[in-house]
C-alpha positions as CSV (number, residue, x, y, z in Angstrom):
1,X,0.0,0.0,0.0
2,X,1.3,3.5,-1.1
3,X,-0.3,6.2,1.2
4,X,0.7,9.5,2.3
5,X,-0.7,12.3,4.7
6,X,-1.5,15.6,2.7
7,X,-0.6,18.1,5.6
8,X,-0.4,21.5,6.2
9,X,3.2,21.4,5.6
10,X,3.4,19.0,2.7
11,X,1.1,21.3,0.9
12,X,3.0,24.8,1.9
13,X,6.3,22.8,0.4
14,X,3.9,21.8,-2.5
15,X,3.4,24.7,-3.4
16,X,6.9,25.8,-4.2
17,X,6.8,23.5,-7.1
18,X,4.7,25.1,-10.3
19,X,3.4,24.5,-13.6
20,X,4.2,25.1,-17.8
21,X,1.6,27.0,-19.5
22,X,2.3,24.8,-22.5
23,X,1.7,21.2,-23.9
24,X,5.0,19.7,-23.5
25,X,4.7,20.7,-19.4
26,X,8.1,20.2,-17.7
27,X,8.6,19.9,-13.9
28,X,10.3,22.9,-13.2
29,X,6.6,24.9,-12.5
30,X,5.0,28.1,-12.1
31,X,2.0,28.5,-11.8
32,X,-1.7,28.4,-10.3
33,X,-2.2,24.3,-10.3
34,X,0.7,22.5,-7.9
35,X,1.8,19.0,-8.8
36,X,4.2,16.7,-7.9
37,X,5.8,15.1,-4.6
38,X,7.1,18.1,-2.4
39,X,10.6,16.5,-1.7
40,X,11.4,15.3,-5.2
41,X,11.4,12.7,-7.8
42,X,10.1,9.9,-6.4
43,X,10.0,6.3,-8.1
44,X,7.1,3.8,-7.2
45,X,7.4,0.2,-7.6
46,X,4.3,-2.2,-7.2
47,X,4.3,-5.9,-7.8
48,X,2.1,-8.5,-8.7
49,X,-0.4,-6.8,-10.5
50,X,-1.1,-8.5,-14.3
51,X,-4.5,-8.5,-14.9
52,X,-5.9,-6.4,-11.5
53,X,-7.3,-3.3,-11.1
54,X,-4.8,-0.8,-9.8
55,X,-3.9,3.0,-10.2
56,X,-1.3,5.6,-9.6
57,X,-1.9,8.7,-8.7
58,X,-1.0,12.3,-7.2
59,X,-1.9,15.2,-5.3
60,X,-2.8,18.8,-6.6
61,X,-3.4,21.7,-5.0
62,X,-4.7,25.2,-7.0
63,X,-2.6,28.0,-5.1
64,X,-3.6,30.3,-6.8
65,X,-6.4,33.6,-5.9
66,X,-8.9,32.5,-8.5
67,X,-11.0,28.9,-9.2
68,X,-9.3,26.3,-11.9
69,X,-11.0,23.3,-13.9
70,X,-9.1,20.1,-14.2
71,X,-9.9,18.8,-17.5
72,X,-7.3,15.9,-18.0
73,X,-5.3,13.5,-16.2
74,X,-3.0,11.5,-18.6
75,X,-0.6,9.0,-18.5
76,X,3.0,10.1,-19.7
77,X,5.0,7.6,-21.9
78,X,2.8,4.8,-21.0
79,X,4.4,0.8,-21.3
80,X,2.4,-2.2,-21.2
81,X,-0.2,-0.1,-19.3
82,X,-3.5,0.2,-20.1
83,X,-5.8,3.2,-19.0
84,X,-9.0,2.3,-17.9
85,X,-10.7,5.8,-16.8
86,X,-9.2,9.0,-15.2
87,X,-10.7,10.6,-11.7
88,X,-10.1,13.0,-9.5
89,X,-11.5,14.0,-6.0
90,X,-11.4,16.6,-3.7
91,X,-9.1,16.4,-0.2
92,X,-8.9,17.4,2.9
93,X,-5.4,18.6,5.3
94,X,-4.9,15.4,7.3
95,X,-6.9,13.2,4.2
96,X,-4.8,10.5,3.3
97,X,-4.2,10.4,-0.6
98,X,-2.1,8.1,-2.6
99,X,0.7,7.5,-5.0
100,X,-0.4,4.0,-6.4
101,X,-2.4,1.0,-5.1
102,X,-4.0,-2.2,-6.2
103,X,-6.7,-5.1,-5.7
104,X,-4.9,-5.6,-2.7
105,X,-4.5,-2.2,-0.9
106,X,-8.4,-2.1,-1.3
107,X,-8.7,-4.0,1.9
108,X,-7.0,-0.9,4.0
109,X,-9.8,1.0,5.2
110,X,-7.8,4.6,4.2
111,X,-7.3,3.2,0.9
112,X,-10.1,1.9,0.4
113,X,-11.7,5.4,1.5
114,X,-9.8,7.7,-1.3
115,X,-10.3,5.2,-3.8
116,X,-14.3,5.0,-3.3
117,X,-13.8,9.4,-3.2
118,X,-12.8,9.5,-6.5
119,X,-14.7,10.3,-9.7
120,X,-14.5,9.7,-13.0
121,X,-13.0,13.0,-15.0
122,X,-16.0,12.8,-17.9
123,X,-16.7,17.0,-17.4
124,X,-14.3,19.8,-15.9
125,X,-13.6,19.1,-12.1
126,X,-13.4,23.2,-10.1
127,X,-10.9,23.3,-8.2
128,X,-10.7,26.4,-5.4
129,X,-8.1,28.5,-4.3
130,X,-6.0,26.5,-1.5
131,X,-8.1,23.6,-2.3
132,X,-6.0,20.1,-3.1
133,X,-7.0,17.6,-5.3
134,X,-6.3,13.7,-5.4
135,X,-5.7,12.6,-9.3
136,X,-5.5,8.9,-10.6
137,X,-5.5,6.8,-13.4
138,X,-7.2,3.6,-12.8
139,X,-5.6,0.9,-15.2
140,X,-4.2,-2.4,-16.2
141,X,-0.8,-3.7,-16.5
142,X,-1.3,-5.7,-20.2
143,X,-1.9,-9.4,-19.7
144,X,1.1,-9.8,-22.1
145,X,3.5,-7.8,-19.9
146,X,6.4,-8.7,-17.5
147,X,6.5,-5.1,-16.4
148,X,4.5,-2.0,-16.9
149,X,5.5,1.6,-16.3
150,X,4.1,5.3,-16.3
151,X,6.8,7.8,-16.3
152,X,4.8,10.8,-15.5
153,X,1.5,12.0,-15.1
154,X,0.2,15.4,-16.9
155,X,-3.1,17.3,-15.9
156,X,-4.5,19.5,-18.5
157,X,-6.6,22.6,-16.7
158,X,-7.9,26.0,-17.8
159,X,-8.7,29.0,-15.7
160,X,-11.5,30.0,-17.7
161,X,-13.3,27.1,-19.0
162,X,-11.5,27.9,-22.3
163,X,-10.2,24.7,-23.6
164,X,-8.1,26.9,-26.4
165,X,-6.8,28.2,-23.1
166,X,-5.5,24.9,-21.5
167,X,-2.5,24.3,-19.8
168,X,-0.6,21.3,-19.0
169,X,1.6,20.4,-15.7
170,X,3.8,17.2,-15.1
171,X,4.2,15.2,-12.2
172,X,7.3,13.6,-10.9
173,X,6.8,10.4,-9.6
174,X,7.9,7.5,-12.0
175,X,5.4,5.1,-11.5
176,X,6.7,1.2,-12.2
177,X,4.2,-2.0,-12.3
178,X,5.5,-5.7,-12.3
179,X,3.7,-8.6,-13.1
180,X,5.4,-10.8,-10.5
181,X,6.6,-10.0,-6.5
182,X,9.4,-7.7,-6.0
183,X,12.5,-9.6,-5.2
């Protein structure tokens, strides 16, 4: 199970990181929409997973004055990995969020918790000033595959509900899936 705290703290050092403006986001950020692990690139390994339902996913917080719309959460450089839906959902200081889980995290109540929070992204999602956001990509590692991997996830967002108008930010946790127990 991959869980972290989103605190007070984690989101004040979130929000030193930034955002692009532009499609091919990078993470050196500025910006209103905040994404990305706080302390750094961060790889995250799970193991056993062919054929079960499982996700990765990230925290975002909008520090900016005025309202945002998420509009896309998308796999970067995808392997062997399937997408199955993208959601998001809003949290609370002190709500646990996560960075990855699977069939078998479901049975940790926390888990279990931000996963059942989530919604699918089918329409803009608002997000408020100061408000933090949990994104995912629920998926499959491809029957076929030893290993699967995401190496970054991007969130398109506007600040007008202008899609012409949409900007892009990259995470930077390396997300790594393999078919068979880590060793």
């Amino acid at each position: 199970m991959m869980t972290r705290k989103v605190s007070v703290v984690a989101l004040l050092a979130a929000a030193v990181l930034g955002l692009s403006a532009c499609d091919d986001a990078n993470a050196d950020q500025d910006g209103p929409l905040s994404f990305g692990a706080p302390d750094g690139d961060i790889e995250n390994t799970s193991c056993g997973l062919t054929g079960q339902r499982n996700g990765v996913a990230d925290v975002a917080s909008n520090i900016s004055d005025d309202p945002l719309w998420i509009t896309a959460v998308e796999a970067v450089e995808a392997k062997h990995w399937d997408t199955v839906r993208p959601s998001v959902s809003l949290i609370d200081s002190g709500d646990s969020s996560l960075i990855g889980w699977n069939n078998a995290d479901l049975d940790s109540v926390d888990v279990r918790r931000a996963v059942d929070n989530l919604v699918a992204l089918d329409d803009p999602f608002e997000v408020q000033p100061g408000q933090s956001v949990q994104v995912e990509l629920e998926g499959v590692v491809a029957a076929s595959a030893d290993n699967a991997e995401v190496s970054q996830l991007r969130i398109r967002y506007t600040t007008d509900l202008n899609p012409a108008k949409s900007s892009a930010v990259l995470g930077n946790i390396r997300y790594t899936l393999k078919a068979d127990t880590c060793d």
